[in-house]
C-alpha positions as CSV (number, residue, x, y, z in Angstrom):
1,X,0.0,0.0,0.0
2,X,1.7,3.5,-0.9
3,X,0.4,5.2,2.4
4,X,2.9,2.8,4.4
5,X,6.4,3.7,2.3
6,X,9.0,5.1,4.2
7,X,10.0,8.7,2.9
8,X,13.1,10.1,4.8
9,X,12.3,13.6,4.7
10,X,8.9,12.4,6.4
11,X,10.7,11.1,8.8
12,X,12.0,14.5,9.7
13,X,9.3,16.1,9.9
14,X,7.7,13.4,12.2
15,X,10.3,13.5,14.4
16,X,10.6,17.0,15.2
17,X,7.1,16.8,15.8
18,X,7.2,14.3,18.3
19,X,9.7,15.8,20.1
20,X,7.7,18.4,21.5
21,X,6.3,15.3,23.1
22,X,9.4,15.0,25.4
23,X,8.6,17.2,28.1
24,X,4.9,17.0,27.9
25,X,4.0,13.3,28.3
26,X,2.7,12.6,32.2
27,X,0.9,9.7,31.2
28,X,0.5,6.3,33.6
29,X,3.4,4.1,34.2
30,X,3.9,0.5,33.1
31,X,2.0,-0.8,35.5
32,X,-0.2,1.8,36.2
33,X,-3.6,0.5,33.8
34,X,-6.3,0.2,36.3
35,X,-9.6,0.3,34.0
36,X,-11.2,-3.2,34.1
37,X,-11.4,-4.0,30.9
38,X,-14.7,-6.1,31.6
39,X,-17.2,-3.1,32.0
40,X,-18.9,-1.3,29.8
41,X,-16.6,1.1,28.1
42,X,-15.6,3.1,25.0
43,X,-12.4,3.6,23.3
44,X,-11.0,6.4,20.7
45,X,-8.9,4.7,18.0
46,X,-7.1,6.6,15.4
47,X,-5.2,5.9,11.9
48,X,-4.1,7.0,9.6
49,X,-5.4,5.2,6.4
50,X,-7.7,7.4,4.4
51,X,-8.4,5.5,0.8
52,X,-12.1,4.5,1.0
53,X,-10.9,1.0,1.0
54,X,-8.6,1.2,3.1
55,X,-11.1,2.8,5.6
56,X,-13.7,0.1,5.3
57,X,-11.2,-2.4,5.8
58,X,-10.5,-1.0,9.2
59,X,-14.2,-0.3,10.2
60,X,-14.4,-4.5,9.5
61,X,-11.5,-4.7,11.7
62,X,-12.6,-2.9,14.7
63,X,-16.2,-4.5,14.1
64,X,-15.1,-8.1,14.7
65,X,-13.0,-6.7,17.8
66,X,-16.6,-5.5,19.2
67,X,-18.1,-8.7,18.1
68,X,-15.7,-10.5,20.6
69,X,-15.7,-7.8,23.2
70,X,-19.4,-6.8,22.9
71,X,-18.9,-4.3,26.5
72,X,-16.1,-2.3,24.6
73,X,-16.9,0.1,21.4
74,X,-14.6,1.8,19.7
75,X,-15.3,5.4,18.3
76,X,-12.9,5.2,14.9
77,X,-11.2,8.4,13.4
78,X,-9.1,7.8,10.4
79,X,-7.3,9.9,8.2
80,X,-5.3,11.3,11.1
81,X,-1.6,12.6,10.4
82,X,1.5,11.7,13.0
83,X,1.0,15.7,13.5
84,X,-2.9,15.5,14.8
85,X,-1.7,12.4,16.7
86,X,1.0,13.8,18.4
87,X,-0.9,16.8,19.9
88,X,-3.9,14.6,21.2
89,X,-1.5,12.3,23.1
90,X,0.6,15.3,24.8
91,X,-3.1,17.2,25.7
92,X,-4.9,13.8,26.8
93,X,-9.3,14.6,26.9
94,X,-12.0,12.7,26.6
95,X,-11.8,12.7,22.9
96,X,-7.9,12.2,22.7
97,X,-6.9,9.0,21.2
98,X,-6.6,5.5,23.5
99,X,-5.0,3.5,20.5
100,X,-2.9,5.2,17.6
101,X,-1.9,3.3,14.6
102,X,1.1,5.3,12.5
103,X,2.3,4.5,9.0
104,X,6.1,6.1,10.6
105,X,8.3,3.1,11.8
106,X,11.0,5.9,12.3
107,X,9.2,7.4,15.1
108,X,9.3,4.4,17.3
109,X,12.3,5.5,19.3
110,X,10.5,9.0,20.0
111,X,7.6,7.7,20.6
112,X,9.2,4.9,23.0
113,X,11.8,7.6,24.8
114,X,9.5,10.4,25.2
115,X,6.3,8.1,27.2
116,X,4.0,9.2,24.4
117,X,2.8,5.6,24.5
118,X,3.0,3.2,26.9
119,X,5.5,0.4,27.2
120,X,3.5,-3.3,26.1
121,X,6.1,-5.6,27.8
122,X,4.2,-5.7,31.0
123,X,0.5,-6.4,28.9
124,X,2.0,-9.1,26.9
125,X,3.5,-10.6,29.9
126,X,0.1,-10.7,31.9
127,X,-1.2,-12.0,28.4
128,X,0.8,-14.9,28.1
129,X,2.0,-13.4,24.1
130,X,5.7,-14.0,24.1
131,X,6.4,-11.4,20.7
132,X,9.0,-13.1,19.8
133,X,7.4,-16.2,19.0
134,X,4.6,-13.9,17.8
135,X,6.1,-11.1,15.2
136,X,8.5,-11.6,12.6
137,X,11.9,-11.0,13.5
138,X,12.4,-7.4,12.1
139,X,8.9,-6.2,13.1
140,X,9.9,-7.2,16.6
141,X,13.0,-4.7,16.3
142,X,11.0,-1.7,14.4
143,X,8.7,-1.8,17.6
144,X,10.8,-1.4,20.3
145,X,13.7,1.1,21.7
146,X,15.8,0.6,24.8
147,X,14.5,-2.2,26.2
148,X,11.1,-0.8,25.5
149,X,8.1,-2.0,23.3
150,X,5.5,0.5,22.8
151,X,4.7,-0.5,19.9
152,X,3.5,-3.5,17.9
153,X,3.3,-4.5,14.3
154,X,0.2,-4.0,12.5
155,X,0.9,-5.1,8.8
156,X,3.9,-4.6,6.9
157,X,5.7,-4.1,4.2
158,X,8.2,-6.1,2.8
159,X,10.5,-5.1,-0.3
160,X,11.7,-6.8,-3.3
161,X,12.8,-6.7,-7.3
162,X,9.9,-6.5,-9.9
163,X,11.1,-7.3,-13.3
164,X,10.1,-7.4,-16.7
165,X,9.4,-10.8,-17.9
166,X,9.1,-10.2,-21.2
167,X,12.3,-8.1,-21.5
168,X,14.1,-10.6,-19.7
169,X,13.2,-13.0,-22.5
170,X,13.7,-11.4,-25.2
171,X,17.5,-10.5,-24.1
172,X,18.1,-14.2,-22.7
173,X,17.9,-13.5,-19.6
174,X,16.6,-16.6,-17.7
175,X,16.0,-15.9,-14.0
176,X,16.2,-12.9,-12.0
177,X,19.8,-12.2,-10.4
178,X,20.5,-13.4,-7.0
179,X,23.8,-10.9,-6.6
180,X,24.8,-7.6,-6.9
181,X,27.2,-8.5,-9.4
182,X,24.5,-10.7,-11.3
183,X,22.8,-7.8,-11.2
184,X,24.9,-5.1,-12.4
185,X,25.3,-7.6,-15.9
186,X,21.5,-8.2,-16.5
187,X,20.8,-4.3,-15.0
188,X,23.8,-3.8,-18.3
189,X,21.8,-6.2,-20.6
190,X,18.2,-5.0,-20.1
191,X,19.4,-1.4,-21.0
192,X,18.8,-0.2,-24.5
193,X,20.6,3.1,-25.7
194,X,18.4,5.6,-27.9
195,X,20.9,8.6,-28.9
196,X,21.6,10.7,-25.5
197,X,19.2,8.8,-23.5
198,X,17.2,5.4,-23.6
199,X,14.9,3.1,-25.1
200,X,14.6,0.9,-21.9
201,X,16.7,1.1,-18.8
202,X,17.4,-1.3,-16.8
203,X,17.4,-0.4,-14.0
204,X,17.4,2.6,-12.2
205,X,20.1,3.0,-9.4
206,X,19.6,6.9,-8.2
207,X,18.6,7.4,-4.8
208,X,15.9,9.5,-6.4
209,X,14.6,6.6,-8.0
210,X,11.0,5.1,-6.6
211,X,12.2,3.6,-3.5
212,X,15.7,2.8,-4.2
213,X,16.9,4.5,-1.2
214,X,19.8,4.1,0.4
215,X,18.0,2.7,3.6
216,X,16.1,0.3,1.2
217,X,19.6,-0.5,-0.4
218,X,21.4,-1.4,2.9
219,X,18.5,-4.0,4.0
220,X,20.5,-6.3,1.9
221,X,23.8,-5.3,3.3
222,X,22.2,-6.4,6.5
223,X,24.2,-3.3,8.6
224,X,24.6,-2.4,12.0
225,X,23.9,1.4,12.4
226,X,24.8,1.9,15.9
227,X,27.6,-0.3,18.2
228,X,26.6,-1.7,21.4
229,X,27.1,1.9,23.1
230,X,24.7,3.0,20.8
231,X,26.9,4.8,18.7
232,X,26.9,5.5,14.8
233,X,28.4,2.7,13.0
234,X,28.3,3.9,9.4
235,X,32.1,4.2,9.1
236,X,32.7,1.0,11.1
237,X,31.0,-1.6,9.7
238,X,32.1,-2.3,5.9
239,X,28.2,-3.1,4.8
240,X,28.0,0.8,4.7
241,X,30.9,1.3,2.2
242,X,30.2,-2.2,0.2
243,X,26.5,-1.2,-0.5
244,X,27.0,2.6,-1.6
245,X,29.8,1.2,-3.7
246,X,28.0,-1.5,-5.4
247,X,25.0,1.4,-6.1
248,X,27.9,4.2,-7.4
249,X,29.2,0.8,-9.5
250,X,25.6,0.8,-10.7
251,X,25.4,4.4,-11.5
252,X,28.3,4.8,-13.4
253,X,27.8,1.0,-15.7
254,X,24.4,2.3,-16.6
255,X,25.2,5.7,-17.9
256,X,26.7,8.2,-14.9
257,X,24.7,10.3,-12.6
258,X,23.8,13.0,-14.9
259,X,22.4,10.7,-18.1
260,X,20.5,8.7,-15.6
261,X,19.0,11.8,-13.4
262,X,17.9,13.7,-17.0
263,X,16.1,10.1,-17.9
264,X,14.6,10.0,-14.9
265,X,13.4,13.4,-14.7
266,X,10.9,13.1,-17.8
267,X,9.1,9.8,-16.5
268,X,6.3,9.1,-14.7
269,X,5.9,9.6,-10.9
270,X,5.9,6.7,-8.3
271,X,2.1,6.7,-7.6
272,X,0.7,7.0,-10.8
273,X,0.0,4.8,-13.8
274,X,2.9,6.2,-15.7
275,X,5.3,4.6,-13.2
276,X,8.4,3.6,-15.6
277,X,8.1,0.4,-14.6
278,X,4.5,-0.1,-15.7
279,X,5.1,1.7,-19.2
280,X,8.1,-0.7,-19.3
281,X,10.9,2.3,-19.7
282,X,12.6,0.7,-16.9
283,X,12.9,-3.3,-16.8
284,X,13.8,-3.7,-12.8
285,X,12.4,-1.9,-10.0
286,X,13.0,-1.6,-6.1
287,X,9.9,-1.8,-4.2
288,X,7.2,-2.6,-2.0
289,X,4.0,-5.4,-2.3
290,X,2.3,-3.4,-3.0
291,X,3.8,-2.1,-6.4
292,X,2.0,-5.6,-7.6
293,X,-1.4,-4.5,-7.2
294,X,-0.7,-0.9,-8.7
295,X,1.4,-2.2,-11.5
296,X,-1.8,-4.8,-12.9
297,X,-4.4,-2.3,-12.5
298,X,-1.8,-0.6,-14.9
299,X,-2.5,-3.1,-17.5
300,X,1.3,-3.1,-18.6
301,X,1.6,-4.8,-22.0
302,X,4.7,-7.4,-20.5
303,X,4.7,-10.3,-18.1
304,X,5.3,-9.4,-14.3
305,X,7.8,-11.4,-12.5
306,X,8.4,-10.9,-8.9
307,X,11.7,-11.8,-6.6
308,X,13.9,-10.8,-3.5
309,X,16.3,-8.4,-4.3
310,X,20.1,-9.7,-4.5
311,X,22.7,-9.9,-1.9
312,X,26.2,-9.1,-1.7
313,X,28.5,-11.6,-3.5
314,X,29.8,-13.0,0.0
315,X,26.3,-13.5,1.4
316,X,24.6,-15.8,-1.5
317,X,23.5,-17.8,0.9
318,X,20.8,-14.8,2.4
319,X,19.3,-14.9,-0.7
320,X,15.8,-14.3,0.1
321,X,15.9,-11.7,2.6
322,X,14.9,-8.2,2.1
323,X,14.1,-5.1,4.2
324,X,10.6,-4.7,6.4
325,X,8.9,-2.0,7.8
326,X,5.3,-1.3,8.1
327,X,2.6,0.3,10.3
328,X,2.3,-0.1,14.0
329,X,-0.2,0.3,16.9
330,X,0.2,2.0,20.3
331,X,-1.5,2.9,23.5
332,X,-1.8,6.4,24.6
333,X,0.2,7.0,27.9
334,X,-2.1,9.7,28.9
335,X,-5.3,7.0,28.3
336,X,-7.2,6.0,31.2
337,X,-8.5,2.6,29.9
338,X,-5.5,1.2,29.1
339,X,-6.7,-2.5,29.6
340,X,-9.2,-2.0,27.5
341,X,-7.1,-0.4,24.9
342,X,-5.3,-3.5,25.2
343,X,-7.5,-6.1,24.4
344,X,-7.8,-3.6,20.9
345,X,-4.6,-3.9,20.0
346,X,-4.1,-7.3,20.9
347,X,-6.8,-8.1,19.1
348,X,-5.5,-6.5,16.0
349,X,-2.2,-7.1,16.2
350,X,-2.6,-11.1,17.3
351,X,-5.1,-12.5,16.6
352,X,-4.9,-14.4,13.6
353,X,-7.8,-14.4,11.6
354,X,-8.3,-10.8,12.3
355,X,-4.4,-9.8,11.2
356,X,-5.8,-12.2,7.6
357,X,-8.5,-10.4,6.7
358,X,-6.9,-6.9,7.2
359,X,-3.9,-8.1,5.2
360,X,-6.2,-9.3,2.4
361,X,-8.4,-6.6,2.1
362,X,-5.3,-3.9,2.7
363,X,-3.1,-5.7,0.4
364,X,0.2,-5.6,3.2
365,X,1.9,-8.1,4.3
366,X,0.7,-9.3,7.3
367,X,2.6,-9.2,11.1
368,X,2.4,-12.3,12.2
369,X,4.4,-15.3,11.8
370,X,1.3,-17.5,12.3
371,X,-0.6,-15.6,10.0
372,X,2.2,-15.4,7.0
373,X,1.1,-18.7,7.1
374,X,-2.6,-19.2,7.2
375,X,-4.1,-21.0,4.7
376,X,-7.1,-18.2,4.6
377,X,-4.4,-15.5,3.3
378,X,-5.8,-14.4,-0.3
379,X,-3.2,-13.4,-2.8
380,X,-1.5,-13.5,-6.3
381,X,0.9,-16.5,-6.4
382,X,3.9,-14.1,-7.2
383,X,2.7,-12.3,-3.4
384,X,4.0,-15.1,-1.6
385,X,7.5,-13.8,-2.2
386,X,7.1,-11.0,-0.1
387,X,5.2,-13.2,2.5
388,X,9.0,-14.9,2.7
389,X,10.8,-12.2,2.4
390,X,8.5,-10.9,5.6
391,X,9.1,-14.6,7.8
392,X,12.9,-14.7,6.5
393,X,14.8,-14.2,9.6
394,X,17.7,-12.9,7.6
395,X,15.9,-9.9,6.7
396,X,16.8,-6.6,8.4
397,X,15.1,-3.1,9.5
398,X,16.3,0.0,10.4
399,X,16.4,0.5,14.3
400,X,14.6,2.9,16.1
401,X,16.9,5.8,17.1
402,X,16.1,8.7,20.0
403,X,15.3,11.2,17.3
404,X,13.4,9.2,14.9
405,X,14.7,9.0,11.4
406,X,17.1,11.3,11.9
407,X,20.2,9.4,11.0
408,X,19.0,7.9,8.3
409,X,18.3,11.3,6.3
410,X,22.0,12.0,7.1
411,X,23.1,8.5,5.6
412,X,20.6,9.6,2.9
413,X,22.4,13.2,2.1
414,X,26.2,11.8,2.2
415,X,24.3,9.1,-1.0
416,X,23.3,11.6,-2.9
417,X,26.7,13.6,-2.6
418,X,29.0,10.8,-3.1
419,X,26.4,9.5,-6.2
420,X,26.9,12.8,-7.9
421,X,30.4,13.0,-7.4
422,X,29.9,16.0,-5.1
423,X,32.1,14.0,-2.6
424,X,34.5,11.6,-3.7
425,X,36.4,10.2,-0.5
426,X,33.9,7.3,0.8
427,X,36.1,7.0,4.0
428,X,36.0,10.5,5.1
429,X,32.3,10.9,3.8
430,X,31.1,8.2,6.6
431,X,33.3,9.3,9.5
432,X,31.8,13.1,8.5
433,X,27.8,11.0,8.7
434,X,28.7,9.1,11.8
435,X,30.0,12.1,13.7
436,X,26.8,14.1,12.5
437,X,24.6,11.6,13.5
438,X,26.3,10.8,17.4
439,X,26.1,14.4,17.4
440,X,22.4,14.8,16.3
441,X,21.6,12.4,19.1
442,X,23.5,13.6,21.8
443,X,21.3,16.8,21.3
444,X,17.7,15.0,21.3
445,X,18.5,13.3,23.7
């Protein structure tokens, strides 16, 4: 679904929003839910989702939660930005939020550091839900911060390579590649000149390129962004340098920087049904699940083919893995039914069925491992690739972080200099990110 990508500059904004929530939250401590969650009560849920499908989908939701909870009804608000959210939780009221669900991963450490929602270890416990048997591996780590969940996952989304089948034919091209270097040769194949520009590309390898970010990027690389003293780790650990090499490598084999950014600037954008992909202008393509649904309605005139995206020569045997993120579902610190609230988002976010039917009628994938593999899931056969990519515990997220996304705009920015060729010393260029980003932290925090 498009409303759940990841956009870094989004990211900012979101978290110096929820920063103003810092000083404000006074809401109950972990163990300080006292409602009984027995009596008549009602709660205020809010989302985000707006698309009228996407809205019905989560009335049906909430409906078979009061089917099963008859004494609890839930007053529904969707359409609500992190912004709208993040005031109601700091001001509490009667008409404030109980349960938030956000489309910003990014904003879990915030959201975890600043008490703007409550911490879930203590209701799983009493619940007898151990979320690591519960939630794929890298939703459990998008959902927590320091030692704290206050979040949970509530669908996902799970990224992979679309190609071109009938391109891939036609140059004799038999399967998708299953490493960066594979890649970089069929990426080469697929392109077709046309004077100064193209006929088909490839692929397109800018950072500016419909998801291929460099956060999406390093998911394969499977990095570790901060050291055990939580610490930036971008100049330490070689998976930063190997996977902004391999995309410059990329850059430069398919044209250079500047040939690639004028091509790019005269196609379609990423939501609509001039997507390069779906026109076929570009053969492979970084993205999401949902990019399936939106490229068929499309009605591209090419066969579809769907895989993980490749891995780094020296890790072959990850193939398979790819990054996650997704939406997630809180409880309001400043709530005063917080058992009740509870039982919502357990209900939503566990319950097996319920997590099915929202994943086929919202087209993510879904959060649980038990229900990534319910035989009541609905789907293309080429979506079950992102159902593995989403259960493969090999694949990787980007950790929560004190001032949300925050240090992975910086990672972002030091891309598309050294892309360019505005900075040319890959060494320096990381030590110059890391420093920016321990710095950046030491000042939210």
């Amino acid at each position: 679904m498009p409303g759940t990508s990841r956009n870094a500059t989004f990211a900012l904004v979101v978290s110096a929003s929820i920063a103003l929530l810092a000083t404000a939250c006074t809401g109950q401590s972990d163990a300080g839910a006292s409602d009984d969650a027995s009596k008549e009560t009602t709660l205020n849920f809010w989302h985000a989702w707006s698309a009228p499908s996407e809205v019905k989908a989560v009335e049906d939701l909430v409906a078979g939660f009061e089917k099963a909870h008859p004494n609890i009804h839930v007053n529904v608000v969707g359409n609500m930005t992190d912004d709208k959210m993040n005031q109601a939780l700091r001001t509490g009221g009667a008409k404030a939020p109980d349960v938030i669900s956000s489309f910003t991963t990014n904003s879990v450490g915030k959201f975890c550091s600043s008490g703007a929602l409550v911490n879930l270890n203590p209701f799983f416990e009493k619940s007898g839900v151990d979320p690591e048997k519960t939630f794929p591996k890298a939703m459990n780590e998008y959902t927590r911060f320091g030692g704290n969940r206050c979040a949970v996952p509530l669908l996902g989304d799970a990224y992979g390579l679309y190609y071109n089948k009938t391109a891939f034919k036609k140059a004799g091209i038999t399967a998708p590649p299953k490493t960066w270097s594979e890649f970089e040769r069929v990426a080469e194949k697929l392109t077709i000149a046309q004077g100064d520009t193209y006929k088909q590309l490839g692929f397109m390898p800018n950072y500016h390129g419909w998801e291929t970010t460099t956060e999406h990027y390093l998911g394969q690389f499977s990095p570790t962004y901060f050291d055990k003293d939580g610490k930036s780790n971008v100049a330490k650990d070689p998976a930063f340098a190997q996977a902004l090499t391999v995309q410059k490598k990329l850059v430069d084999a398919l044209g250079g920087y500047r040939k690639l950014e004028t091509y790019r600037s005269k196609l379609g954008d990423e939501w609509g049904p001039k997507h390069p992909f779906h026109t076929g202008q570009v053969a492979m393509q970084l993205d999401g699940e949902w990019r399936l649904g939106m490229a068929l309605d499309a009605k591209p005139k090419f066969d579809i083919g769907v895989a993980p995206l490749p891995v780094p020569d020296d890790q072959a045997d990850q193939y398979g893995k790819g990054y996650i993120t997704g939406t997630i579902a809180g409880i309001a610190a400043t709530g005063k039914k917080q058992n009740a609230a509870w039982e919502l988002v357990k209900y939503m976010t566990t319950d097996t069925d319920a997590v099915v039917n929202f994943s086929n009628a919202i087209h993510n994938v879904p959060s649980t491992l038990a229900a990534l593999k319910s035989p009541k899931l609905t789907y293309d056969p080429r979506f079950k690739t992102f159902l593995e990519i989403a259960a493969n515990p090999d694949s990787t997220t980007a950790p929560a972080s004190v001032n949300g996304g925050v240090y992975l705009t910086t990672v972002q920015q030091f891309g598309y200099d050294y892309e360019s060729g505005k900075a040319t010393d890959l060494t320096a260029g990381l030590k110059k990110a890391a420093a920016q980003i321990d710095t950046d932290i030491a000042q939210a925090k």
